[in-house]
C-alpha positions in Angstrom: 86.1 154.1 75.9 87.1 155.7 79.4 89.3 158.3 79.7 92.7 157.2 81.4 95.8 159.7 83.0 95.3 163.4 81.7 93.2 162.8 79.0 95.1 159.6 77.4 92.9 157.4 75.4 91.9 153.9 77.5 93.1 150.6 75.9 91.0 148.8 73.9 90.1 145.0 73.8 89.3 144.9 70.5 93.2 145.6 69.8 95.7 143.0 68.6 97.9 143.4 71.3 97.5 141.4 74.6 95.7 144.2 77.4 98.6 144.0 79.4 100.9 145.4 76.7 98.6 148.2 75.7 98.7 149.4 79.4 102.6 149.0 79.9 102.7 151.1 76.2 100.1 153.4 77.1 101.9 154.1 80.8 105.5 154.2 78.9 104.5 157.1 76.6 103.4 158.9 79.4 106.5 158.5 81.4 108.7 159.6 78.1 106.4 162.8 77.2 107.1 164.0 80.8 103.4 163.6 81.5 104.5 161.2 84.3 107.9 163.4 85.9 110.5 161.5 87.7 109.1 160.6 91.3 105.8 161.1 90.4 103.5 158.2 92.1 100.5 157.0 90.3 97.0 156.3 91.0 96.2 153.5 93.3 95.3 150.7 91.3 92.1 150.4 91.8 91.8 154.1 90.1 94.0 152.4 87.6 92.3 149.5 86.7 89.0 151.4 86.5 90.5 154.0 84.1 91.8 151.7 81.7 89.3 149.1 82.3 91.1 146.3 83.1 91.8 143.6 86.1 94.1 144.2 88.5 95.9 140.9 87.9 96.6 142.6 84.2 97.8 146.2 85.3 100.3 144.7 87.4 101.8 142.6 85.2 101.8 145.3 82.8 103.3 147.7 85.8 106.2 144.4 86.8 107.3 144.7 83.0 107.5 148.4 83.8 109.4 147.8 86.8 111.4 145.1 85.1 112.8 148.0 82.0 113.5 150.7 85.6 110.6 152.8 84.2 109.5 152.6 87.4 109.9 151.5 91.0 107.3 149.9 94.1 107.5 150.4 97.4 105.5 148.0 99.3 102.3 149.4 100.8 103.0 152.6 99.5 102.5 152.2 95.3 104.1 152.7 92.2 106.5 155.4 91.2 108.2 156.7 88.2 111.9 156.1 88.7 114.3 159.0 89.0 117.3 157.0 87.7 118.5 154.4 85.8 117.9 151.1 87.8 119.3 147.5 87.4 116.4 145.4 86.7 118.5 142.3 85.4 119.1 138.8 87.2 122.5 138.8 88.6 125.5 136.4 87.6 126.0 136.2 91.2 124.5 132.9 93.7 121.2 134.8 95.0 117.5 133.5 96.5 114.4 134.8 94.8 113.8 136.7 97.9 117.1 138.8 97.8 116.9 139.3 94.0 113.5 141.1 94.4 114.6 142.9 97.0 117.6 144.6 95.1 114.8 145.5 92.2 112.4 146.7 95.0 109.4 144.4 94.2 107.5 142.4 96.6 108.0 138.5 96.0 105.8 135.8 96.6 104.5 132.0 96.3 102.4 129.4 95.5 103.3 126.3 97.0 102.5 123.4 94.3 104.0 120.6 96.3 105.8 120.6 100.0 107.2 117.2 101.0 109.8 114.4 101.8 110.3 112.0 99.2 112.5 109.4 98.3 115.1 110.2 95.7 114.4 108.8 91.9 117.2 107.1 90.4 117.9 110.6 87.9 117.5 112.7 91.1 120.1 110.3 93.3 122.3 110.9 90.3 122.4 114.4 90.3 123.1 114.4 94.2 125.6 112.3 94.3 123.1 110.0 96.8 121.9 106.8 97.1 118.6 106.2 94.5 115.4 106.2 97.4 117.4 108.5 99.6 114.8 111.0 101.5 114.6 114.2 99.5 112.9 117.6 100.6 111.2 118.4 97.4 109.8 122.3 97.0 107.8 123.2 94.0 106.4 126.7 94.0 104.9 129.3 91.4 107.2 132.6 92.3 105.7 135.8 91.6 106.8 139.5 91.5 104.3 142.5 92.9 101.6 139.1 91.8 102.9 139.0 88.6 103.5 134.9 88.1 107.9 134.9 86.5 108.8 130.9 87.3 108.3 128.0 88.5 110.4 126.7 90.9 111.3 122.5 92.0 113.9 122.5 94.3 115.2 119.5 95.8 117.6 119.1 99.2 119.0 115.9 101.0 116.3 115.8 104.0 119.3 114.8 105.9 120.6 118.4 106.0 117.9 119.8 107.9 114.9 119.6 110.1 111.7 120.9 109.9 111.9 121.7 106.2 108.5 121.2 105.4 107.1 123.3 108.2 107.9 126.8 106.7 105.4 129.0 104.9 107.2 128.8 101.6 104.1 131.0 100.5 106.9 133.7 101.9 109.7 132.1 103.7 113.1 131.6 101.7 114.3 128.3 101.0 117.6 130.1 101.3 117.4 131.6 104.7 116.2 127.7 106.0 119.1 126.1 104.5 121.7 129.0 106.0 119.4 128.3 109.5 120.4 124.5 109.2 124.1 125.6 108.6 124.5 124.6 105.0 126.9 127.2 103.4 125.7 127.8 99.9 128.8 128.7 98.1 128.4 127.9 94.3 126.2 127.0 92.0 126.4 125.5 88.1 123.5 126.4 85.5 122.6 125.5 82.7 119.6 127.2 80.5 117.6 126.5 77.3 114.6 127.4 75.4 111.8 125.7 75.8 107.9 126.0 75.0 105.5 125.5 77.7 103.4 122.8 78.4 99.6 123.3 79.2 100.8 123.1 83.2 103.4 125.7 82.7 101.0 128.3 80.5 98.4 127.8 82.9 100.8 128.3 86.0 102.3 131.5 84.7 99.4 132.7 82.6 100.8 132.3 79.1 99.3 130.7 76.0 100.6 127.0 75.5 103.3 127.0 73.2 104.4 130.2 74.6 108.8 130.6 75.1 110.0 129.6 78.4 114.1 129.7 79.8 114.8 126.7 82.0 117.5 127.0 84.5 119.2 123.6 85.5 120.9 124.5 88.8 123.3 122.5 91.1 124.4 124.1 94.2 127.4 123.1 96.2 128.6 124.3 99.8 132.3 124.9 100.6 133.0 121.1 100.4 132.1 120.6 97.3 128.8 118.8 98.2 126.1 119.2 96.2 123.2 120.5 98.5 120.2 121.7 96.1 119.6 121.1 93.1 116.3 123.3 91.0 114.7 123.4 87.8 113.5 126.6 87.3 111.1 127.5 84.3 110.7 131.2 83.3 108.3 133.0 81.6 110.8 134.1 78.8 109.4 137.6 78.2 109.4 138.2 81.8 113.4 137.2 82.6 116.5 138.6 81.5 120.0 137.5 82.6 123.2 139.4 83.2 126.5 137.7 82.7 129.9 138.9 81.8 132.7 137.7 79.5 136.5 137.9 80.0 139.5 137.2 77.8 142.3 135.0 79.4 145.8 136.4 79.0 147.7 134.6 75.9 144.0 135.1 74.0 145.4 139.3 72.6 145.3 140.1 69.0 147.8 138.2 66.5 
């Protein structure tokens, strides 16, 4: 065993919990001992990964679930930090891109493309669009990751008739949003539904979780200030990686009887 920050015993692959875990643990207790003070910045990662013995592709996701609780906070280029404050690390109820949600948690998003491409509209797809069935469809499937930690995959869909040049963007790091908003389509509003799944052998492999494992997938239908329905996504999410925020509220006539 290596020794890992001041003295703490390494992780251990022998261990029934995934590597990834013990390191978020092992990093945790540091932070809540006070061995790691508020806006303290630790090791590079390569130190890191050599004093726990691990990949690189494991400490981060164990340093994004970090992240994810506001135990502790990235800045790009710079490294990893123990937050001085209680941060929001929750997906908003509010109508925002991947890009602008990790911005507001200060990670660093990113993409792999899985499929970029005009294609015509399947009768189910037509139906949710309100457009004709073998209508030309912009179709956008992409892995999205946070600081290269793999949270969802994303299939977006868009009339090809709103826009040109749609498949000419680096998706690996352009916004699908900030195109659409270029072409002058005003996304204003957007209905979702979610359920639990279990992933398929695609969907483990894609976000690195064992087959079987839970996923949350997010049916969403955007409209623009018309009322035309402009995107529509299916978005599967690693579901120990996503958390959503939401908010209840009584209507008047609804009090105590």
């Amino acid at each position: 065993m290596s020794e890992t920050l001041n003295g703490a015993v390494a992780i251990r692959p022998d261990y029934p919990e995934a590597l990834w875990v013990q390191a978020r643990n092992l990093i945790a207790e540091q932070i809540a001992s006070g061995t790691l003070e508020a806006g303290r910045r630790l090791p590079p990662e390569r130190e890191l990964c050599q004093q726990l013995n691990i990949s690189r592709v494991t400490l981060r996701k164990a340093l994004a679930s970090l992240v994810e609780e506001g135990l502790l906070s990235s800045s790009h280029g710079r490294g990893w930090y123990v937050s001085t404050g209680v941060v929001d690390r929750e997906w908003p109820n509010s109508l925002e891109s991947f890009t602008e949600t990790a911005a507001r948690m200060g990670l660093t998003p990113s993409s792999r493309v899985l499929r970029n491409e005009i294609a015509p509209a399947t009768y189910d797809e037509a139906e949710e669009l309100g457009l004709a069935p073998g209508t030309p469809l912009f179709v956008l499937e992409r892995v999205r990751l946070l600081n290269g930690v793999p949270i969802a995959i994303d299939q977006a869909r868009v009339p090809a008739e709103l826009g040109e040049g749609f498949t000419d963007a680096d998706y690996a790091s352009d916004s699908l949003y900030d195109r659409l908003d270029a072409a002058g389509v005003d996304l204003v509003r957007a209905e979702a539904t979610i359920e639990a799944r279990e992933a398929d052998a695609v969907v483990a492999e894609s976000l690195g979780l064992a087959a079987g494992a839970p996923i949350l997938v997010m049916h969403q239908l955007v409209v623009d200030g018309a009322g035309r329905r402009v995107l529509a996504s299916d978005i599967r999410y690693s579901g120990e990686r996503y958390r959503l925020r939401t908010v209840f509220t009584r209507t008047a006539g609804h009090g105590p009887r």
